[in-house]
N, C-alpha and C positions, 0 to 999 in steps of 0.2 A: 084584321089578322087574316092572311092566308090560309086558305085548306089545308091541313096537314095530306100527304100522300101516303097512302096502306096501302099495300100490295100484298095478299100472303105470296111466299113464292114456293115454300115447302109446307107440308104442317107443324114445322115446326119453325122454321124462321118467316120474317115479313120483311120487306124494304119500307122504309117510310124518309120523310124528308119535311124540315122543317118550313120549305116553299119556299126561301130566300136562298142557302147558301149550301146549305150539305144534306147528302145522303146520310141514315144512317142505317141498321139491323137492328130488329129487334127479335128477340127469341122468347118461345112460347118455355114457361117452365109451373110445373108445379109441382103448388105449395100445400106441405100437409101441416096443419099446425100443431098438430099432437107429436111432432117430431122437434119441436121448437126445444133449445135449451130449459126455457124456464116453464115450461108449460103445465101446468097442474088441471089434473081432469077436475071440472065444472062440477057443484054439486048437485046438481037434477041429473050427473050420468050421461048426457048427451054432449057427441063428445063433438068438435067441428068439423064438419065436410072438409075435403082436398079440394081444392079450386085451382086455377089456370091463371097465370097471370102472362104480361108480355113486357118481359123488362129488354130495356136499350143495352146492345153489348158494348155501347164507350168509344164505338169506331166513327168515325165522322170522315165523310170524303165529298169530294168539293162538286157542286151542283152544276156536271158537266157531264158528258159522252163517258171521258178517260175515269170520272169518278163514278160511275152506273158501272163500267165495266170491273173497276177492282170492288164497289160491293158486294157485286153479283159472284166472283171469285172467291170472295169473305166466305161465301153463305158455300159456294160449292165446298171448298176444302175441309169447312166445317160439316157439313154434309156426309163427305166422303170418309171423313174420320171417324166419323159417329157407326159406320158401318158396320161397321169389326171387320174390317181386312185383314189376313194375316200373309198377304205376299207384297211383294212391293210390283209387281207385273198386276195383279190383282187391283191395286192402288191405284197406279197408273193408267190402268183402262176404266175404272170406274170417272176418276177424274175426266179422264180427256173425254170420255161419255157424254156427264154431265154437262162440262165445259160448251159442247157442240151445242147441245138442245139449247142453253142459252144463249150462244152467239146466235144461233136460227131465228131463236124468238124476238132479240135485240135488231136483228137486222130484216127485219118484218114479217118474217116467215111466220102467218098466221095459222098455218098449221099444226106447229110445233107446242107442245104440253111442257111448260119446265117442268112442272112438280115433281120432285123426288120419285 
């Protein structure tokens, strides 16, 4: 079997890829369980910690250049939305921001930081 590939690239998303054919995302989300539909407090009182998980967003792109570059857009727009922008000029410059710092990084510019 293959190495799987992790990448974080934000703290909250990672790239990963299953070493044959597709890129995928994964996003960090947490889980509080005391929030669960059926959830009934434990009788000793102690009730369960909120933990981190990193579930796959379902996106799958093909294990090539043109597929790195539209994951890497996946993660920015979700990114960029996550923000709270409330202009579309505001929007706009956050994206094309973003977008730069990872063309930099993609095209080997070792100096460049993606993270959020």
């Amino acid at each position: 079997m293959t190495a799987k590939l992790c990448v974080p690239l934000t703290p909250d998303f990672r790239l990963t890829s299953d070493g044959e054919r597709n890129y995928t995302v994964e996003q960090r989300v947490v889980v509080d369980p005391t929030r669960a539909p059926g959830y009934k407090p434990p009788e000793n009182g102690l009730a369960p910690e909120p933990r981190e998980e990193w579930r796959d967003t379902g996106n799958y792109w093909p294990l090539t250049d043109r597929g790195l570059i539209a994951a890497l857009k996946y993660v920015a727009h979700r990114t960029v939305v996550a923000a709270e922008i409330t202009d579309l000029a505001g929007f706009i410059a956050a994206l094309s921001e973003w977008s730069e710092r990872v063309a930099a990084a993609v095209n080997n510019d070792m100096k460049t930081e993606v993270s959020a």
